[in-house]
N, C-alpha and C positions, 0 to 999 in steps of 0.2 A: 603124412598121407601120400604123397608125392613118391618115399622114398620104399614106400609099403606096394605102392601100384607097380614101380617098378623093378621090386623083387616077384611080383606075383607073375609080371608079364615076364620075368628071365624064364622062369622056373616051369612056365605053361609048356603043354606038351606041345609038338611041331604043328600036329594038327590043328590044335586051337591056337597055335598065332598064325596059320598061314589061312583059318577060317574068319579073323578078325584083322582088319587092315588096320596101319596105323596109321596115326594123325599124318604124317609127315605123307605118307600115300596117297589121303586122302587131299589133300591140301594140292599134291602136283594134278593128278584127274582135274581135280575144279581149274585149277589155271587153265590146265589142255582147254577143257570145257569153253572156259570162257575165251581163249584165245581165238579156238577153232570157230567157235560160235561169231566173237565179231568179225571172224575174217568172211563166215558167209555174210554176214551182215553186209557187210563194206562192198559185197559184188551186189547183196540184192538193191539196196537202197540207192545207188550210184547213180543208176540213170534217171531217178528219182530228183535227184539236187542239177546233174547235167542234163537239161532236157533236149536240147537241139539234136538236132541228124549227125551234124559235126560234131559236136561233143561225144555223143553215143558213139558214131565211127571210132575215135578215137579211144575210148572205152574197149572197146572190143577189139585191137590191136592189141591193147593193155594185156588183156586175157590170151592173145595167142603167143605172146613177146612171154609173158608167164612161164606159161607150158614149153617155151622152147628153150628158156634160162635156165629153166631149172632141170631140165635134159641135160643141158650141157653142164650141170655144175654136178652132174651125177657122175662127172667122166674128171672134171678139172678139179671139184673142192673134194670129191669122196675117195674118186681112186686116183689123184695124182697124172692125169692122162690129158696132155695139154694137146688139144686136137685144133688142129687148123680147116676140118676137113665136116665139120657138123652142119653144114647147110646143105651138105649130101642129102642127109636123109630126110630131114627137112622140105628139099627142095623138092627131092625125088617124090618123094610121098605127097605133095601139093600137083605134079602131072599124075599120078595115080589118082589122085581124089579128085581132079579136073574130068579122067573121063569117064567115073563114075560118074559125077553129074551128068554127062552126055549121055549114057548111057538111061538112066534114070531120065533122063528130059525125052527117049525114044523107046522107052520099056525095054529096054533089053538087059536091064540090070534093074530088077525090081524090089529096090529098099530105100525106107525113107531118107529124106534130104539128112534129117538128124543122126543119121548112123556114119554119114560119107566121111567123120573125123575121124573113126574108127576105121574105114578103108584106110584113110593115112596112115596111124595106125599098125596095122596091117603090112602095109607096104614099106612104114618104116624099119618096119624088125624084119623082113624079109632080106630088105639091103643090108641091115646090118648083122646079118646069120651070114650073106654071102661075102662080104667084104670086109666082117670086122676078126675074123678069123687069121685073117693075114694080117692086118692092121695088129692086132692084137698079140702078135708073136712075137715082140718088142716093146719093149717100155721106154721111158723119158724122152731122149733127143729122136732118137730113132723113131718111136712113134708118134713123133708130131711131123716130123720130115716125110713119113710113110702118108699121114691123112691129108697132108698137103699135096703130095702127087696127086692122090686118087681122087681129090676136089678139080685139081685140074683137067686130069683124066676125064672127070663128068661135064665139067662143063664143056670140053668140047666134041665131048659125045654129044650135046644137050643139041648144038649146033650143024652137028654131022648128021645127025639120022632127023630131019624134018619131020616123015610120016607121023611119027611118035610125039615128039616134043614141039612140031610148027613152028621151026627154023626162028629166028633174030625174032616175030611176032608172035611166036609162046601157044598158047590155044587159048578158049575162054568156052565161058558155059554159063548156064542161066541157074541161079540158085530158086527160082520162081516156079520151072518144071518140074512135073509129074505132080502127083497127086499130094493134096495138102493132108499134112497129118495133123489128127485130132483139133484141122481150122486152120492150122499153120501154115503158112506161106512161103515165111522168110524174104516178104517184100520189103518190109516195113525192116529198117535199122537196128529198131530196139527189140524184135526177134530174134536176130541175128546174135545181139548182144546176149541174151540170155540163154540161150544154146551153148556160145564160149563160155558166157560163164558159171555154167554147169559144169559145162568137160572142163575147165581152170579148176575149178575148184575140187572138181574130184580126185585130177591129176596131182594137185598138190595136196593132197591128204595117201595117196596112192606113193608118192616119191617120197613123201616123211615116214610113212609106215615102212619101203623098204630100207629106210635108214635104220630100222629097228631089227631089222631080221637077221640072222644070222652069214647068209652073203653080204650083206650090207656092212655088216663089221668085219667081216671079212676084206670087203675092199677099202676099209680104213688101214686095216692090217696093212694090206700091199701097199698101200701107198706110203704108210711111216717105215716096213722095216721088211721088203720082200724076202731075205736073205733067211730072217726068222720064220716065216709063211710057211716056203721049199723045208724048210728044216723039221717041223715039226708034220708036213705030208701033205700040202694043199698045193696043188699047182695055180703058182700064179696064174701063170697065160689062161687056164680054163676062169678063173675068178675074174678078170679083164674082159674075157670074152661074152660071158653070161652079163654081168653088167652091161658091156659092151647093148649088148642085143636088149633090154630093158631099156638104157636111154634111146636107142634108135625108135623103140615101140613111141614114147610120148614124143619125141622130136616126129615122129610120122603123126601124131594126134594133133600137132600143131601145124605141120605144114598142110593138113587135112581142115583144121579152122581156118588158115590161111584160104584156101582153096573160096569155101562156102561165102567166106567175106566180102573177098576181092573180085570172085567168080574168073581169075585170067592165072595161069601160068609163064613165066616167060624163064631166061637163062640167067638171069640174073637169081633168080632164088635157091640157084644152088652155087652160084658164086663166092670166089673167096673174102668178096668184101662182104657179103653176109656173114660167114662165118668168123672174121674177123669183127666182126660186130656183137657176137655173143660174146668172144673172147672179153673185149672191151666193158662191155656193159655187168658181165656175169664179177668180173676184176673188179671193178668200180663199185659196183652194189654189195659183194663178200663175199669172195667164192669158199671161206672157209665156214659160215654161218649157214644155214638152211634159207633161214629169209632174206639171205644177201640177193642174191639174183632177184627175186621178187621186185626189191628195191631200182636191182640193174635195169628189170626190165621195164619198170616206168619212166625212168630216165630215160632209157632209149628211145621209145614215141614219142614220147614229150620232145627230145630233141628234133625230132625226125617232124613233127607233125609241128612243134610250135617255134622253135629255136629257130627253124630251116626259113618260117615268113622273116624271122625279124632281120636276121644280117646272110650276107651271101658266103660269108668266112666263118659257119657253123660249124663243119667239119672241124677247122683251125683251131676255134676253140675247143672243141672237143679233145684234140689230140693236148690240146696247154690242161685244160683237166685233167686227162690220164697223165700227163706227166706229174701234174703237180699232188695226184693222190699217191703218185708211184714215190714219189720223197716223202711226204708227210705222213703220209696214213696208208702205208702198204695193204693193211688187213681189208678195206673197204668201210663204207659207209657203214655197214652192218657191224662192224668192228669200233666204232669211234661208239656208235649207240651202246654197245654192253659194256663198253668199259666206264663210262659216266651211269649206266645203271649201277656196275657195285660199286661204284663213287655215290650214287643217291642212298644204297642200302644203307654203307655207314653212315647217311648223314653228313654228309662234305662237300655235298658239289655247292652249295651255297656262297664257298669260298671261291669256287672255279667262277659264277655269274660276270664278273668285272673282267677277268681276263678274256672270257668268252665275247664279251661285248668290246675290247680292245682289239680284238684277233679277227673279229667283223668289217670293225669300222677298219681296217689299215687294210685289209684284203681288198673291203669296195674300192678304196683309195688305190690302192697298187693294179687292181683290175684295169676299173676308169682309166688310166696310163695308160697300159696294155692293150684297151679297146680301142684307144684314140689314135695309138699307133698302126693296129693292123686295122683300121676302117679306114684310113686316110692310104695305104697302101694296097686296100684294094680298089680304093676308086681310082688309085695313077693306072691300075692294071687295067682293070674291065671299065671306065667311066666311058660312057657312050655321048659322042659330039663332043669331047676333051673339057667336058664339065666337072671339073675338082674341088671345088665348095661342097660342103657339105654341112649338113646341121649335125652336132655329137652332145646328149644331153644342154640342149638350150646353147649349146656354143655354137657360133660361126667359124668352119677353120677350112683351113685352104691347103689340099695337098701340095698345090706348090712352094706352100710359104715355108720357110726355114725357121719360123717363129713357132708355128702350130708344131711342128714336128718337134721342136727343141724343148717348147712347154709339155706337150705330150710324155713325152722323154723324162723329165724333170719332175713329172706326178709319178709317174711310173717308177724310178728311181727311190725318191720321196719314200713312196707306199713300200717297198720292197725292202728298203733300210727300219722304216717302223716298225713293218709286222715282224720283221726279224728279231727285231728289240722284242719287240712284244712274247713272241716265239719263247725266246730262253728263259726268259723270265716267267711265261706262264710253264713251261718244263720244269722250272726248279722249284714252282707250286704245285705243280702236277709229281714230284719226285716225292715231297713231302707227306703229301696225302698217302702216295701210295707205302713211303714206311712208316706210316700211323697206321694206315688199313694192315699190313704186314705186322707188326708189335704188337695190333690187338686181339687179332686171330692167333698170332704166337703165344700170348698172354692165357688167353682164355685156355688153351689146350697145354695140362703142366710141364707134358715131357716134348713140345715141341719146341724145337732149337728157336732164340728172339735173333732176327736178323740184325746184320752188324750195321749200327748205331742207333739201334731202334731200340732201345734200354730206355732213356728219356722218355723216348713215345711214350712208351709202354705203360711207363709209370706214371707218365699224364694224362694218359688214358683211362686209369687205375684209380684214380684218384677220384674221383666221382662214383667209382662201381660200389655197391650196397657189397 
């Protein structure tokens, strides 16, 4: 019957199969469905589980950090354009959407408080029509040296021209003024939060749909093989440039939720240590997956908002993170998750569990080290009244003492020699699975070549198949 149905479906005319979808169609819609569906879930129900003012603030950073990762990963993960210079637009569009509020707070600009992201917006694709044109007339090295100038360039415009931008004290505005729409205020936190996370979430249905479109694989083009692009008629630089001008619009949407949030502009938000902070977080989360950044960008508040109370050396660690994803796990966080998904498909991560739980515990172990060493070295720094005791998980240790700092040293060491044990030995498990997963998808398809030494697999793979 099986074999009947699908002679009847070869053989149907174009019209009736392109009027009757197949399973395998049907099957990816429902996932979209369902994906898309829990991710409004997860913005609507959130301030639901975090009730507090603080939590919600922190929520709604979430959603602007969103919108401004995933701008920037429309320039780093899709077209290969590693920009030093994304807190331009950003920034610029958060004093644009500042005196919108002013404006709005004195009727001379008369539209709701809920539109002013879309002033950003606005203002971000304006900058980036005027400035990405030139930016955009080079690629690789050259245009990340180009956005790096013109971040500089702005920020000490940002400084120069007062009137505009209110010199070193920024400007501020009341998100409270003018007239409430439909009761709305925007006094209350968890207002706020759902305004962002509206414009978050439409932003990110808006940045995966142009990964669909035909520009959009376009700019996957430029980025693996420009040479091929030019050759068959498409000018790069205009396909740089149009993207270009698209991530500048949501990076303007973001620095435009910024605005509404924070209600202050200053010079730091068009800063290169901001845009060095996309870079970082957008790397870290996967700038090569779509949900990579997503990920980046809760990490980033999270740092910013909760890492920053516990130790003064947060920064510190943040840079020993990016280092140590930059060796292990190049791809990003978003990277380490799909590849133990098609490690789940076949049925194998069961075998990874033990290793996973070995590669934990030597990590806390080698951290612990690490943390004992640079918390003891920043209280000889910054200890105020030359107080260098300190408490470190239940211990007493003394930055003076030559013992604390040797024991420190000696877990640190310790943890660094295991996990590396643990390291190669979970690689030559992880090696294995993957030419079992290779031999059996080799297997299964007759005329595809079985990778060399995956013959065995293959056959013991086989050996149970009906």
């Amino acid at each position: 019957m099986e074999a009947a149905s699908s002679i009847a479906a070869t053989s149907a005319t174009p019209a009736a199969a392109a009027a009757v979808p197949s399973r395998g169609a049907r099957r990816i819609d429902t996932g979209r469905l369902v994906v898309w569906g829990g991710y409004a879930l997860l913005w609507l129900v959130a301030p639901l589980i975090f009730r507090s003012s603080l939590e919600q603030s922190v929520l709604t950073q979430i959603g602007v950090a969103v919108v401004a990762c995933l701008s920037y990963n429309m320039l780093l993960g899709q077209g290969g354009m590693l920009s030093f210079g994304h807190a331009v637009y950003t920034g610029l569009a958060t004093f644009v959407a500042v005196h919108a509020m002013l404006g709005v707070a004195d009727g001379s600009f008369p539209v709701p408080m809920a539109l002013v992201p879309l002033v950003g917006g606005a203002a971000g694709m304006f900058f980036a029509l005027l400035l990405g044109y030139v930016t955009t007339k080079k690629a690789g090295t050259p245009f990340a040296m180009i956005t790096l100038g013109l971040g500089e360039l702005v920020f000490a415009m940002v400084l120069m021209v007062p009137e505009f931008f209110g010199g070193e004290g920024g400007i501020s505005a009341n998100r409270t003024a003018g007239k409430p729409f439909l009761g709305i205020t925007y006094g209350a936190q968890i207002q706020v939060y759902y305004l962002v996370a509206i414009y978050a979430f439409v932003c990110t249905v808006a940045m995966y749909a142009f990964t669909r479109t035909p520009l959009g694989r376009m700019l996957n083009a430029v980025r693996d093989n420009p040479e091929r692009v030019e050759f068959i008629g498409y000018s790069t630089q205009r396909v740089r440039y149009f993207s270009f001008v698209i991530a500048g619009f949501f990076a303007g949407v973001a620095g435009g939720m910024y605005a509404v949030n924070f209600e202050i502009a200053t010079a730091e938000v068009v800063g290169s240590g901001r845009s060095g902070l996309y870079l970082l977080f957008t790397f870290l989360g996967g700038a090569t997956f779509f949900f990579g950044p997503i990920i980046g960008a809760i990490l980033m508040v999270l740092g910013f908002a909760l890492f920053s109370e516990v130790t003064q050396a947060w920064q510190l660690y943040l840079g020993l993170i990016f280092l140590f994803m930059v060796m292990y796990a190049p791809g990003g966080i978003a990277s380490l998750i799909m590849m133990n998904v098609r490690v789940a498909m076949h049925r194998k991560l069961h075998r990874l569990w033990r290793w996973y739980a070995l590669l934990a515990a030597t990590v806390l172990v080698m951290l612990a080290g690490f943390a004992a060493l640079i918390e003891m070295l920043y209280r000889l720094q910054f200890a105020s009244g030359g107080e260098t005791k300190l408490r470190y998980l239940g211990l007493a240790l003394d930055a003076r003492s030559p013992a604390s700092w040797l024991g420190a040293l000696a877990v640190a060491a310790i943890g660094f020699a295991l996990f590396e044990l643990v390291r190669r030995r979970f690689a030559a498990e992880w090696g294995r699975i993957q030419g079992e997963i290779e031999a059996t998808t080799a297997f299964k398809e007759p005329n595809a070549p079985v990778p060399e030494g995956g013959e065995a697999a293959a056959r013991e793979a086989n050996r149970g198949a009906p």
